[in-house]
N, C-alpha and C positions, 0 to 999 in steps of 0.2 A: 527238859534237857537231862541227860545221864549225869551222876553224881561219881558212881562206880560201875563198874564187869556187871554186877550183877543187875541195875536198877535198867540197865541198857534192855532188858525183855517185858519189861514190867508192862510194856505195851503191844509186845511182841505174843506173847504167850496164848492168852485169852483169845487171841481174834486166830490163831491157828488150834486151837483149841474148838473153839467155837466150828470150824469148818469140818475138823474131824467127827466131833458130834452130831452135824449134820446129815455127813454119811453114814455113820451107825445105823438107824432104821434099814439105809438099802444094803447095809452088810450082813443084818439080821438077817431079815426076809429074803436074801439073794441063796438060791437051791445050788449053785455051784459052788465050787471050792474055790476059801481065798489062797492065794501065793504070794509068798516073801521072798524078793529077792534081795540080794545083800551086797554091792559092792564098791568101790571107794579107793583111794588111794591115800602110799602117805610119806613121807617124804623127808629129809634134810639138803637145805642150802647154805651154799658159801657164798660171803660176796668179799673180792678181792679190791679193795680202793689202790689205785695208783700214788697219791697223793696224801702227806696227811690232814688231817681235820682244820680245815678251815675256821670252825667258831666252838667257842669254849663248851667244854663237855661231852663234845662228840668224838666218838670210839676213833682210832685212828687201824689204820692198814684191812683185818679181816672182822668178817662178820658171821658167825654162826646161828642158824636157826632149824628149827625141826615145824612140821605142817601134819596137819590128818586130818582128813575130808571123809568120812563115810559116809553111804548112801543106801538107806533104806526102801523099798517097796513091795508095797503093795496094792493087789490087783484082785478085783472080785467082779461080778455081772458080767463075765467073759469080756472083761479088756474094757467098762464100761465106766467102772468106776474103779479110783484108784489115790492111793495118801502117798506123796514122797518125801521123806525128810533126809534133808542133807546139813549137816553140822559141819561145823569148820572151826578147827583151834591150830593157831599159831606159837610158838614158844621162841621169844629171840634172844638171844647171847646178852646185848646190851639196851635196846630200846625195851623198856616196858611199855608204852603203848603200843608198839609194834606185836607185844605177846598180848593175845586176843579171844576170844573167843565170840562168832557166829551164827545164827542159824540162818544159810546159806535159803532154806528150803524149807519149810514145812508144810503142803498144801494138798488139798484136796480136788482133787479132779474129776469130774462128772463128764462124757464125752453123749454126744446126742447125734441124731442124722445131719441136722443142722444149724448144732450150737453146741457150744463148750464153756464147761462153767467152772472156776477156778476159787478158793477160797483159803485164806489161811498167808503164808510169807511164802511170796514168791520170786522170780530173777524173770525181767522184759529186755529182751538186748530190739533197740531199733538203728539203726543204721548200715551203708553200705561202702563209704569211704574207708582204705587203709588206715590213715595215720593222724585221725582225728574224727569220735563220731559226734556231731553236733546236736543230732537229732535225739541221741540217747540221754533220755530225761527221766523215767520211769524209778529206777537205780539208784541210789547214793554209791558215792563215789568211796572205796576202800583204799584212801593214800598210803596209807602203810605198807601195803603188800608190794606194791610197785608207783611208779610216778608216772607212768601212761596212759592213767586212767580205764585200764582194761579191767580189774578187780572189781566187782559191787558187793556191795551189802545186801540183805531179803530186804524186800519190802511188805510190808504188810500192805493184802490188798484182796479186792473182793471183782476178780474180771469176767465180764460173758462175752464171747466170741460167737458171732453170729454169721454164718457162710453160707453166703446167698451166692445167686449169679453173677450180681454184678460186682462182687467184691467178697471182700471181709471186711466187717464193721465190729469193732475191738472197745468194749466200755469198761471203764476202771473205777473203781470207787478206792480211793488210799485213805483209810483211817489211822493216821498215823507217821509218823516225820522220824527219818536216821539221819542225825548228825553224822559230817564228816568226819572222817580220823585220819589223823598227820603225825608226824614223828615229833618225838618227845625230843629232852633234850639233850639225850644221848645218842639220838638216832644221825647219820646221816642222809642227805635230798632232802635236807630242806635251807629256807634260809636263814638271814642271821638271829631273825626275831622267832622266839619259840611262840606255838600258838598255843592258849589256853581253851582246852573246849570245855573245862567247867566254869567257865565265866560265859559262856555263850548263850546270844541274847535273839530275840525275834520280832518282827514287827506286828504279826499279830498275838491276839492276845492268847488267843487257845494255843500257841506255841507248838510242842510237838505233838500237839492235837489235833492238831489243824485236820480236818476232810480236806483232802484232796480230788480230784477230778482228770481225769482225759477221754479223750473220744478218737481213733484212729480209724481210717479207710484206709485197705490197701487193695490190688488186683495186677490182674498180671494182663498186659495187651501182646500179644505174642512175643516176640522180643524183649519188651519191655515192663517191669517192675515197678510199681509205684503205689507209693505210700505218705499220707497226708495225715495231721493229727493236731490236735488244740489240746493243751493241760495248763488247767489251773490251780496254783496254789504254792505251795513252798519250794523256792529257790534252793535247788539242789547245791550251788557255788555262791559260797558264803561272801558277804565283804568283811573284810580285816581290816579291824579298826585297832588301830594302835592307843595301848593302852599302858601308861607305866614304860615297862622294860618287854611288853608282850602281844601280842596279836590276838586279840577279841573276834568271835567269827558270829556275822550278825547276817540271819536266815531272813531275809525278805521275803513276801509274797508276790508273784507273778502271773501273767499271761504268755504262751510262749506257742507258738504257730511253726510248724515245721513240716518242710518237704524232703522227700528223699526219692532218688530215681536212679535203675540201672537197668542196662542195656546188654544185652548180650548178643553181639552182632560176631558170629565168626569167629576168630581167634582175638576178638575186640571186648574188654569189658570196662564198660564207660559207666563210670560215677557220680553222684552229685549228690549235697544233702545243704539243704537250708535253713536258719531260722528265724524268725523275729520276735524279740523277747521284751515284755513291756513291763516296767516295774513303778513305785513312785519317785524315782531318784532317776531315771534313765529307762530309753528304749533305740536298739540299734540292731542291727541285722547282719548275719555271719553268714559264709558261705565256703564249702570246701567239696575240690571236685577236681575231676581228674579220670586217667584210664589203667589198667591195664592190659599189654597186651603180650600173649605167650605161644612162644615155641612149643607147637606139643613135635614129642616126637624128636627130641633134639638131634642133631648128629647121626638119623636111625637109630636111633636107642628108647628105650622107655624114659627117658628126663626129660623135664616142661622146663622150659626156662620164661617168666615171667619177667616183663618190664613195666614198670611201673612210673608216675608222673602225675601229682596234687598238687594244686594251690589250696591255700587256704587266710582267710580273709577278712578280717574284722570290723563293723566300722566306728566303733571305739577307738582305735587307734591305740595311742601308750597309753589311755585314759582305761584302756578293759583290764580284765583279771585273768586274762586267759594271754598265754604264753603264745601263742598263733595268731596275730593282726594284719600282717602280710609275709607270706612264707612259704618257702619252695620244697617240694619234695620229689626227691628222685631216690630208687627203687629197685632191687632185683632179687625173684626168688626163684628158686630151682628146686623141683621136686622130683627125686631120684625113682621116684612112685616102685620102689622095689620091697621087700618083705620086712623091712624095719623101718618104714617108712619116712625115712628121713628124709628132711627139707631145711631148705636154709634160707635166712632173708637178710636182707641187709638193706640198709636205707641213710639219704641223706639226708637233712633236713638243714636250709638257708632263711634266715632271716632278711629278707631285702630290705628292712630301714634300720637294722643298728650292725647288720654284718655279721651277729652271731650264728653258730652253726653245732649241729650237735649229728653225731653218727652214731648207730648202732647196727648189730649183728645180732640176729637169731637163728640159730641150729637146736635142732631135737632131732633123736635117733631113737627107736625101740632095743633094747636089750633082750635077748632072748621072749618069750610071750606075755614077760610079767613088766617089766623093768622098760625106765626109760630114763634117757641121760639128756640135758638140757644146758646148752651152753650161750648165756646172753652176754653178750660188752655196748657199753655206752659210755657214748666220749662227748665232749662239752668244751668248747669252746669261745668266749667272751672278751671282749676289754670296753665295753659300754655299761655301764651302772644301771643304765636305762633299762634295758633287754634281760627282758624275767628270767634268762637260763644265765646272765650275770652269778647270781648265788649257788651254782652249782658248778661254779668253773672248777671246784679244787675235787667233786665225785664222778671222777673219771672210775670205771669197778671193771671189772668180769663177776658175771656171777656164772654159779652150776648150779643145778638141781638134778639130785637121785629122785626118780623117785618109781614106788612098787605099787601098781593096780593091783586088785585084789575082786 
């Protein structure tokens, strides 16, 4: 487990290190010219609370931070082989574990007529549901940057892609384990109890050593999209064991089996993702799914207007750790599809056993060809102790983000 910033690569390094140096020989020997390309973004955001800070230590009203993502590449054996690294550093106003530093990306790329070889810190997004993906396991979850679980962390890992007829067949070998990160105790989103992740403990013994494993199929049957996959090994969503005055986050080992399927019938796109997840404390099965369906063409115009509609379903019950056990979600986006390609979403989300409900809005605009302006609000609503979004009744925010491609 990480001690400090810096000790957090000490297992990162070497194994993207090690992938670059494997591509050397073919970068040697390759008779055409290698290309770097350079480009990245970077950014400052505000986040506006409604309300002030609910538990001791936490900033009250605004929140300032700055972001920078570059993104390196290069390309040799005519588009054959190729290293991309993507770094990421956050700076926040008040949360220091919120101020961060990442490597998003560092890997190596080998591309063949019928296989693809990946090596070094990489990003696997698997899922097709809006408003929870269940199936996205690959990832460690980046809680600091936002609480919707859309941020990861790289992962170290070593994948061959194999594209046959009947599919694509996806092997992962993960030498290595990223702890979650959560707000400190200045930070707000989160709850009363701060978590310590330098107390953070594992069941097994190799800890963040752990070899990991998964094995994915997926293929497309005309219409339809599907994707199956079995990974074993360290549980990406920690249990919080209460310790003292603090939340201890204890990494278990796992089996976890997951389906995903979508449909694209028409102006119909129908959703479903599955999983069953077996540990030695507990095994239970999640399910979230649902449609979208959209106006192209709105009003004779060029706007889509999307409607949206998830369940989502856990059979843990209040006994899981996950915010989603029985829960409604209704949906609308609109996409202007015009030269600053703006779009908007907005969504409801209903708790149907404690009655909680939380709403948010998302808008992005492009600014002129460099610039883009990002407006998110989310709002939180509780009076049951029980219902995980309870602790978040008082971070009602708007946030913005400037931010400049480059």
């Amino acid at each position: 487990m990480h001690r400090c910033t810096t000790s957090r690569y000490q297992g990162l390094i070497p194994l993207a290190l090690a992938g670059c140096l494997l591509a050397s020989p073919a970068m040697a020997e390759a008779n055409t010219e290698t290309e770097l390309e350079v480009s990245g973004r970077v950014g400052y955001e505000l986040r506006l609370f409604d309300n002030d800070a609910l538990y001791s230590g936490q900033s009250d009203s605004a929140n300032h931070s700055l972001f920078f993502e570059p993104e390196f590449y290069w390309e040799w054996s005519n588009g054959d082989d190729g290293v991309i690294f993507k770094p990421y550093i956050r700076a926040d106003e008040h949360d220091s574990q919120r101020s961060h530093v990442d490597i998003r990306e560092l890997l190596w790329v080998h591309v063949s007529d019928n296989y693809e070889l990946k090596a070094g810190i990489g990003k696997v997004f698997w899922g097709v549901t809006e408003f929870q993906h269940l199936v996205d396991v690959i990832n460690q979850t980046d809680s600091v940057e936002d609480v919707d679980g859309e941020d990861k962390l790289g992962q170290q890992m070593i994948n061959v892609s194999l594209v046959r007829d009947w599919g694509v067949l996806d092997l992962f070998l993960l030498p290595g384990f990223r702890e979650r990160t959560f707000a400190g105790e200045n930070g707000r989103l989160r709850g009363p109890l701060v978590i310590d992740t330098n107390r953070a403990r594992y069941q097994s013994s190799a800890e963040e050593k752990h070899l990991d494993a998964a094995i994915r199929w997926s293929h497309t049957f005309g219409d339809w999209d599907v994707g199956t996959y079995w990974f074993h090994g360290t549980n990406r969503e920690p249990v919080l064991v209460q310790e003292g005055g603090v939340l201890v986050p204890l990494y278990e080992q796992m089996d976890q089996f997951g389906i995903d399927v979508q449909a694209t019938i028409g102006d119909w796109l129908w959703k479903f993702e599955t999983i069953y997840r077996e540990s030695d404390n507990q095994e239970f099965v999640a399910v979230q799914g649902g449609f979208e369906y959209t106006y192209v063409g709105l009003m004779d115009t060029a706007m889509d207007l999307g409607l949206l509609m998830e369940y989502g379903w856990d059979s843990r019950g209040e006994d899981g750790s996950t915010a989603i056990q029985d829960d409604l979600f209704l949906g609308t986006r609109l996409t202007l599809n015009d030269i600053q390609s703006t779009e908007f979403l907005a969504g409801l989300g209903q708790d149907l056993d404690h009655g909680g409900s939380s709403f948010l809005v998302e808008a992005s605009r492009r600014l002129g060809e460099s610039w883009k302006l990002s407006v998110d609000a989310r709002i939180y609503d509780s009076d049951d102790a029980v219902d995980p979004g309870f602790a978040l009744r008082k971070d009602d925010m708007v946030q913005m983000t400037l931010e400049r491609y480059f």
